[in-house]
Backbone as CSV, one residue per row, in Angstrom:
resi,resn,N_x,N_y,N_z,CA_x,CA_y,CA_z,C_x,C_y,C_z
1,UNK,-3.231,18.516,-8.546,-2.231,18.001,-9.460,-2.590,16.563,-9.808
2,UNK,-2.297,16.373,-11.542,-2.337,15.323,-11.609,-1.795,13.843,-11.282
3,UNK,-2.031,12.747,-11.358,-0.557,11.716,-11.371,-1.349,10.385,-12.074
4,UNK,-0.511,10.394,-13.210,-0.880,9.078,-14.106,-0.881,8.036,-13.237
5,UNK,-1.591,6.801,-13.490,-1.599,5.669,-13.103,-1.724,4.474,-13.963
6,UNK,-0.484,3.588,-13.721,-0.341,2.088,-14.264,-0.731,1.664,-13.531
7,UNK,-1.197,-0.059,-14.005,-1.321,-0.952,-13.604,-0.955,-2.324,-14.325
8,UNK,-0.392,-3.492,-13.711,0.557,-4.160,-14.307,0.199,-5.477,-13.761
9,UNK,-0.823,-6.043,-14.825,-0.890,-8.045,-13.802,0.436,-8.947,-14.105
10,UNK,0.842,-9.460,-13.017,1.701,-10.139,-12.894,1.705,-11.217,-12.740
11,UNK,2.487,-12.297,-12.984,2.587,-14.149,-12.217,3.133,-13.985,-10.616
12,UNK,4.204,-13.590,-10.925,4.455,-13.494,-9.078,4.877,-12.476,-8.883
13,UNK,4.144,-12.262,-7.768,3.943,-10.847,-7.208,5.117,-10.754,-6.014
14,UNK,5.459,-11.683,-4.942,6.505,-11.389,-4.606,7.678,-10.976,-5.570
15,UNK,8.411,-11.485,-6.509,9.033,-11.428,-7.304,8.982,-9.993,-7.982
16,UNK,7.755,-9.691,-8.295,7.490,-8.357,-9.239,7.738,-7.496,-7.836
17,UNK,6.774,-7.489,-6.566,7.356,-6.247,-5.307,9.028,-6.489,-5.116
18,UNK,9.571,-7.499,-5.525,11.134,-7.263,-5.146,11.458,-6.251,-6.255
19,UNK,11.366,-6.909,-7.100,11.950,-6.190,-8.687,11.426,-4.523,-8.271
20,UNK,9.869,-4.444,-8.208,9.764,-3.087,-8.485,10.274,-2.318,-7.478
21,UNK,10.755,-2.447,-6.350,10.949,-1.991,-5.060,12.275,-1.479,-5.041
22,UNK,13.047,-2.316,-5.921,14.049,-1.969,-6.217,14.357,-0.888,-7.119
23,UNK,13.885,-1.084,-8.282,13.500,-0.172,-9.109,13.219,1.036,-9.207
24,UNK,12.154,1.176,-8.033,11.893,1.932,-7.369,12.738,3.191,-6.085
25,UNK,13.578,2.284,-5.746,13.938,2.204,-4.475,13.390,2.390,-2.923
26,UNK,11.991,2.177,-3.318,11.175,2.230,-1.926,10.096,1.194,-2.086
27,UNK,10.035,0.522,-1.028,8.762,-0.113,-0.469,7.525,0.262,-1.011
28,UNK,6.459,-0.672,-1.289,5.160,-0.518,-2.224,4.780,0.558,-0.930
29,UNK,3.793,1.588,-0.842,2.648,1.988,-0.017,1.782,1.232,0.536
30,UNK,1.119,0.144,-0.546,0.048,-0.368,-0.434,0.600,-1.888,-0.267
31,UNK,0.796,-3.019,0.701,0.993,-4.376,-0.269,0.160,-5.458,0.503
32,UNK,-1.316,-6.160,-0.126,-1.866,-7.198,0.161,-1.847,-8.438,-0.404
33,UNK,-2.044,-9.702,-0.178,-1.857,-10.846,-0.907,-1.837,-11.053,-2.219
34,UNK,-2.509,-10.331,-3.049,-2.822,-9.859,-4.455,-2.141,-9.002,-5.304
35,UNK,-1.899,-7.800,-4.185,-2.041,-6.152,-4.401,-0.320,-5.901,-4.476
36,UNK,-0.041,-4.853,-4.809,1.132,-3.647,-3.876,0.803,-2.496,-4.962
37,UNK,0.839,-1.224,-4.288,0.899,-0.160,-4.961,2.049,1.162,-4.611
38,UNK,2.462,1.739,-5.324,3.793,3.016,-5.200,3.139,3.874,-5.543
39,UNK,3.172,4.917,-4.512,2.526,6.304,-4.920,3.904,6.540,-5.232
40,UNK,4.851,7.023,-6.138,6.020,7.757,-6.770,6.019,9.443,-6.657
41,UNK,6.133,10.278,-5.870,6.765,11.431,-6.533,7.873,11.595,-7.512
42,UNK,8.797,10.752,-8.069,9.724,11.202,-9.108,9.613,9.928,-9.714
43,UNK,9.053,9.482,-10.634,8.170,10.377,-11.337,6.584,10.054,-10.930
44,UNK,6.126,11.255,-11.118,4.428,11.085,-10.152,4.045,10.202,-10.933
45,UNK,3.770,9.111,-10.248,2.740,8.000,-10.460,2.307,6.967,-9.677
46,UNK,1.319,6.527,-10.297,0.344,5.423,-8.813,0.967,4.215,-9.452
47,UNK,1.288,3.799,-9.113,1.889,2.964,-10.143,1.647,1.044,-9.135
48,UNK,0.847,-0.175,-10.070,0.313,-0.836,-9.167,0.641,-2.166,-9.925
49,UNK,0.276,-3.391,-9.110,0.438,-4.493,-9.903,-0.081,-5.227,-8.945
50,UNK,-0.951,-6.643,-9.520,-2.352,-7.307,-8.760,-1.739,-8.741,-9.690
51,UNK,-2.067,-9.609,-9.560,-1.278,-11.018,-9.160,-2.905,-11.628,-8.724
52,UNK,-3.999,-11.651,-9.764,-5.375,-11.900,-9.567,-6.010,-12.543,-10.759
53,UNK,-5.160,-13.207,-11.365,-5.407,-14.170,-12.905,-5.393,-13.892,-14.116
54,UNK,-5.670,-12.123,-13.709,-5.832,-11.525,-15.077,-4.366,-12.101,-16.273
55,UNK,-4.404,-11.867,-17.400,-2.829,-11.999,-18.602,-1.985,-11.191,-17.980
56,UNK,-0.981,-11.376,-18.090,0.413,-10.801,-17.930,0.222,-9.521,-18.597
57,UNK,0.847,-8.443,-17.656,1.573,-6.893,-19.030,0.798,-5.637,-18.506
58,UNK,0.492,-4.698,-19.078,-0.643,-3.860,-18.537,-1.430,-3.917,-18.608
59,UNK,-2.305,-3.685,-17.709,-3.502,-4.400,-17.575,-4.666,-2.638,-17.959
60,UNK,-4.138,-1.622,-17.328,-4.757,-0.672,-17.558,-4.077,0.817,-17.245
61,UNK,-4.327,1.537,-17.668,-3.503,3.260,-17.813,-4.682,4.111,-17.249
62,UNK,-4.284,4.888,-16.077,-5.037,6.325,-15.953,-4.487,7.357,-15.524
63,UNK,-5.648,8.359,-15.163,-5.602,9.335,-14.654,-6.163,9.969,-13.223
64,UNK,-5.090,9.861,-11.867,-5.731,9.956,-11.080,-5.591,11.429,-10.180
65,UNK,-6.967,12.384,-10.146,-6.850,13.478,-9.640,-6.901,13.352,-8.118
66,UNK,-6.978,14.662,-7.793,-6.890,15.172,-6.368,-8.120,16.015,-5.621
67,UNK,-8.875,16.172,-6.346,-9.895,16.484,-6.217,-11.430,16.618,-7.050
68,UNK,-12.218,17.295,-6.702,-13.930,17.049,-7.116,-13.616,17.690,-8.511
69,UNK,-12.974,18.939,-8.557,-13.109,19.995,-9.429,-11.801,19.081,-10.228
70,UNK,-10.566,18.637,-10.342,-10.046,18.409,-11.372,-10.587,16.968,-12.076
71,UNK,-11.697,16.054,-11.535,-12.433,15.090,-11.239,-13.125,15.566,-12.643
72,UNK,-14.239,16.358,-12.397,-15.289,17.318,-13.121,-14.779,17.993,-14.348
73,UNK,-12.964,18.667,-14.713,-12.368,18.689,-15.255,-12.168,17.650,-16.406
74,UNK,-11.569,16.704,-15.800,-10.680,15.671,-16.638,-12.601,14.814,-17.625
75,UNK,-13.465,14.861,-16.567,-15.149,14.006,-17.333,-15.397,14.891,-18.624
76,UNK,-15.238,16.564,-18.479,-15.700,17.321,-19.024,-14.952,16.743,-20.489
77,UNK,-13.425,16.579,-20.410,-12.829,15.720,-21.531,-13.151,14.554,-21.937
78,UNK,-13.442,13.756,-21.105,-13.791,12.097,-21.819,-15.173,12.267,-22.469
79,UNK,-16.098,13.659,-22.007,-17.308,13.416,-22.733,-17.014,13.837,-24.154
80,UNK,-16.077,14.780,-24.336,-15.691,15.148,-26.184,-14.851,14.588,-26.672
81,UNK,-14.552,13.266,-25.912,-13.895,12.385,-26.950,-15.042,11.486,-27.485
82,UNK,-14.295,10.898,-28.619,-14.916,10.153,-29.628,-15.123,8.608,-29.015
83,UNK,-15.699,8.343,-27.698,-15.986,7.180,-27.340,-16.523,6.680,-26.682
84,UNK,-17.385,5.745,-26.246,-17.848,5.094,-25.206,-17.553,4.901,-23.787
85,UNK,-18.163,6.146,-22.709,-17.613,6.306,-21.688,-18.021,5.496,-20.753
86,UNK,-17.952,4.860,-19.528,-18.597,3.910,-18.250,-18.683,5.225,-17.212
87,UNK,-19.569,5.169,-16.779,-19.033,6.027,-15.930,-19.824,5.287,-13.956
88,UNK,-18.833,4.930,-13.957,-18.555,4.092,-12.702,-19.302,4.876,-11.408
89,UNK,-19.094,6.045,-11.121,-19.507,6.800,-9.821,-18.446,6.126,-9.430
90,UNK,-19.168,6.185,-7.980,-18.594,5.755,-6.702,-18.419,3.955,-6.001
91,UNK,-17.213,4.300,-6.108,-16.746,2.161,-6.283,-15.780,2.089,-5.221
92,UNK,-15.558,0.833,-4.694,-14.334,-0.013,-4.117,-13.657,-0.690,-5.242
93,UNK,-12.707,-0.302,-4.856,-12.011,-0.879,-5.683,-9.951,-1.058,-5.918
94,UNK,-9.464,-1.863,-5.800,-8.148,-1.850,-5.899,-7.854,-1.497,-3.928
95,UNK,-8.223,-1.954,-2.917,-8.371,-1.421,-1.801,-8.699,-0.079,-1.564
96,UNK,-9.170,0.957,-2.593,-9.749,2.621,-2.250,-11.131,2.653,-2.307
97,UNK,-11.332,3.650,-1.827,-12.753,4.417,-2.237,-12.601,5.009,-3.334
98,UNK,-13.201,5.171,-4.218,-13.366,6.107,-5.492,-14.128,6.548,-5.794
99,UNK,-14.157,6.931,-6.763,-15.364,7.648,-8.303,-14.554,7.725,-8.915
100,UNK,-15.212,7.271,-10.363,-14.221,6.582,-11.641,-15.210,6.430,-12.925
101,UNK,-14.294,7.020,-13.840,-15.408,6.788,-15.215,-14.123,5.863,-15.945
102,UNK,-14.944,5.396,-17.139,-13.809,4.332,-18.002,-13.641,4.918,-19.288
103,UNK,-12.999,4.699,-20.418,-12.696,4.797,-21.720,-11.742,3.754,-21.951
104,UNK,-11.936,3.253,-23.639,-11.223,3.128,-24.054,-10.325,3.952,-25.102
105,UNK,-9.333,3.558,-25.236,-8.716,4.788,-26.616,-8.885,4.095,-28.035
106,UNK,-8.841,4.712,-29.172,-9.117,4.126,-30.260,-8.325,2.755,-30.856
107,UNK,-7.117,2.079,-30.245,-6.691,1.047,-29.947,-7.319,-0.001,-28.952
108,UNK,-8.067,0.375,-28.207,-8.163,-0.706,-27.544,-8.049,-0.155,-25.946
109,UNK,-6.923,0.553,-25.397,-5.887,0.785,-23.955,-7.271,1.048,-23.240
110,UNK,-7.532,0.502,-21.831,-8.413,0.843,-21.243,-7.677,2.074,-20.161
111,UNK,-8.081,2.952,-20.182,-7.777,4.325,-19.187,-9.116,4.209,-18.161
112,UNK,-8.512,4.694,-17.062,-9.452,4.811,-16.098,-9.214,6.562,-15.416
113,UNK,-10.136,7.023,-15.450,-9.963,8.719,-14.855,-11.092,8.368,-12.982
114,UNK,-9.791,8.971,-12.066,-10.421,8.752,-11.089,-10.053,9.424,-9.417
115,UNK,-10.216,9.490,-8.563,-10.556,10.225,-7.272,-10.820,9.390,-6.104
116,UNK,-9.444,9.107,-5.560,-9.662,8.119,-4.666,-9.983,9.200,-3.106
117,UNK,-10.818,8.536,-2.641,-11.619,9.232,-0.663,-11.906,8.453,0.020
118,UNK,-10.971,7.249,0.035,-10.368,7.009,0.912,-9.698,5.230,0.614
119,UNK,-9.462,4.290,1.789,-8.616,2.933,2.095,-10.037,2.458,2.105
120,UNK,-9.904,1.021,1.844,-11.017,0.104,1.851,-10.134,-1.380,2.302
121,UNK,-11.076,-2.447,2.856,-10.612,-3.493,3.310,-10.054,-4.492,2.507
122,UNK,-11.311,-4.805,1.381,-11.147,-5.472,0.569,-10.715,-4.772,-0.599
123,UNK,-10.044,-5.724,-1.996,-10.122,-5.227,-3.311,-11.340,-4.248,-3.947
124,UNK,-12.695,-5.017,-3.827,-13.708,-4.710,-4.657,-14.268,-5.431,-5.551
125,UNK,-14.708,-5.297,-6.475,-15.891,-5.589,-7.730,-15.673,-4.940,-8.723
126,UNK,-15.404,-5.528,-9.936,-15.484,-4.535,-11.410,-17.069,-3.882,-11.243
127,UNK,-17.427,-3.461,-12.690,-18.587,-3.000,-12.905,-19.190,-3.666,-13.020
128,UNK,-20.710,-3.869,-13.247,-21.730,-5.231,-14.103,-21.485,-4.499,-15.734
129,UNK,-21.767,-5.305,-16.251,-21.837,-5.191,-17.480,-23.176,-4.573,-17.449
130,UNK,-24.577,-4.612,-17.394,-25.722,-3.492,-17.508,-25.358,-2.228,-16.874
131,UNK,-24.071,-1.845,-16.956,-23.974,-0.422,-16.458,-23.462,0.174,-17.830
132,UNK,-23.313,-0.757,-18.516,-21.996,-0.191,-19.883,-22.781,0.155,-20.908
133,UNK,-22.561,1.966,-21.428,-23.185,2.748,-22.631,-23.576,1.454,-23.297
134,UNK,-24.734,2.020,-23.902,-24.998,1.221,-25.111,-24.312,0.814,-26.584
135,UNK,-22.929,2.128,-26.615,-22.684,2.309,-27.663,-21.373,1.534,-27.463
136,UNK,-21.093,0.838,-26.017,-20.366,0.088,-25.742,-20.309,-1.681,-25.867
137,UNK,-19.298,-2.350,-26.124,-19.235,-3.840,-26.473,-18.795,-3.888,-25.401
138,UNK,-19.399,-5.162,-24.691,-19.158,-6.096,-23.480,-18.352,-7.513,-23.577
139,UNK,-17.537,-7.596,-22.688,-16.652,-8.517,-22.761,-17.433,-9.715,-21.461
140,UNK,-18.097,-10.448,-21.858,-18.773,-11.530,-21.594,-17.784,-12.561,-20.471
141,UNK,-16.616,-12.682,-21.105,-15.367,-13.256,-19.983,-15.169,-12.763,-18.995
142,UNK,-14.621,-13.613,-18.030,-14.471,-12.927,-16.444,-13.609,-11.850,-16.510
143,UNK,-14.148,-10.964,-15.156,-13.220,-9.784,-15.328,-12.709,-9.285,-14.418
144,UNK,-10.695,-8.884,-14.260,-10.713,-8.513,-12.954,-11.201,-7.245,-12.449
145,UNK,-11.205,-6.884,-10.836,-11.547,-5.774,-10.826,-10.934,-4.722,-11.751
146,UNK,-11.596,-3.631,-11.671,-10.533,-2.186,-11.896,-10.689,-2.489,-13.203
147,UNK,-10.882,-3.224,-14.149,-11.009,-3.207,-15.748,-12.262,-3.501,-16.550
148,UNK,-13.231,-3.068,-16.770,-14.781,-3.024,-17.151,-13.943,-2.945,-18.317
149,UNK,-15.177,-3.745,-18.905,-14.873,-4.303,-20.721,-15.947,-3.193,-21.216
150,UNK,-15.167,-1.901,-21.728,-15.885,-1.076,-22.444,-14.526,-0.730,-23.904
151,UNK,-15.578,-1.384,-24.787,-15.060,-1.170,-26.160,-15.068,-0.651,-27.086
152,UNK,-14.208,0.087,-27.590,-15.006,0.597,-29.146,-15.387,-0.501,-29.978
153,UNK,-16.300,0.001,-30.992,-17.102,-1.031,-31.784,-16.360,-1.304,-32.640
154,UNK,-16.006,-2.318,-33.196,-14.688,-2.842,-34.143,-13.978,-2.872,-33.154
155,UNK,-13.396,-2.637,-32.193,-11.664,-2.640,-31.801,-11.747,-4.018,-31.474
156,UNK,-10.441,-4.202,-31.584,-9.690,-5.562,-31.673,-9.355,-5.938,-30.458
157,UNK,-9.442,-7.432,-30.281,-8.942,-7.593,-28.676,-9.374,-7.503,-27.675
């Protein structure tokens, strides 16, 4: 089964884990100096927010499976879309283990499709930029983890 995933940079993150917790009505899963994350069953979502310099707002939208085969599934789609895919493999990142490919959508929204196997210590590392399609624009500015600057050509922003 699937479960979408937000992600949301914030100014203060105590402030945002009160608010969302509430909101919520349960305690993050995940919460490090930076970090907190809500796995949600009602409504399924990973739902996260990092307090790591990035701008305020959402920072990024995905899709996170449960296994190899809905993994292999969901790629089989990003390859017949109309765009410039990253395709990450196997990363640290956001405190998990993963494998993770990137897109953007024809606006701009960076989506991330991905398969977390297992907890990690640290945050992680974005991508390098020499990993990004060719048919992809690189965002030269610093970058936080979890968001590789893969662009459509023209898109704005």
């Amino acid at each position: 089964m699937k479960r979408l995933h937000i992600h949301v940079a914030v100014d203060d993150l105590p402030g945002s884990i009160g608010f969302y917790s509430t909101l919520f009505a349960t305690a993050p899963s995940v919460e490090k100096p930076d970090y907190a994350k809500w796995m949600l069953e009602d409504p399924r979502v990973n739902f996260a927010i990092s307090a790591r310099g990035a701008k305020t707002g959402v920072e990024h939208l995905g899709i996170q499976v449960e296994s190899g085969e809905e993994l292999a599934e969901v790629y089989q789609r990003l390859a017949k879309a109309d765009a410039a895919v990253l395709e990450e493999g196997e990363t640290t990142c956001c405190y998990a283990k993963s494998e993770k490919s990137w897109v953007h959508d024809p606006s701009g929204v960076a989506w991330e499709v991905f398969h977390t196997t297992g907890e990690a210590v640290d945050y992680g590392g974005a991508a390098a930029a020499s990993d990004l399609p060719p048919s992809a624009v690189a965002d030269t500015g610093t970058q936080a983890c979890c968001t590789p600057s893969v662009k459509r050509e023209g898109a704005c922003c």
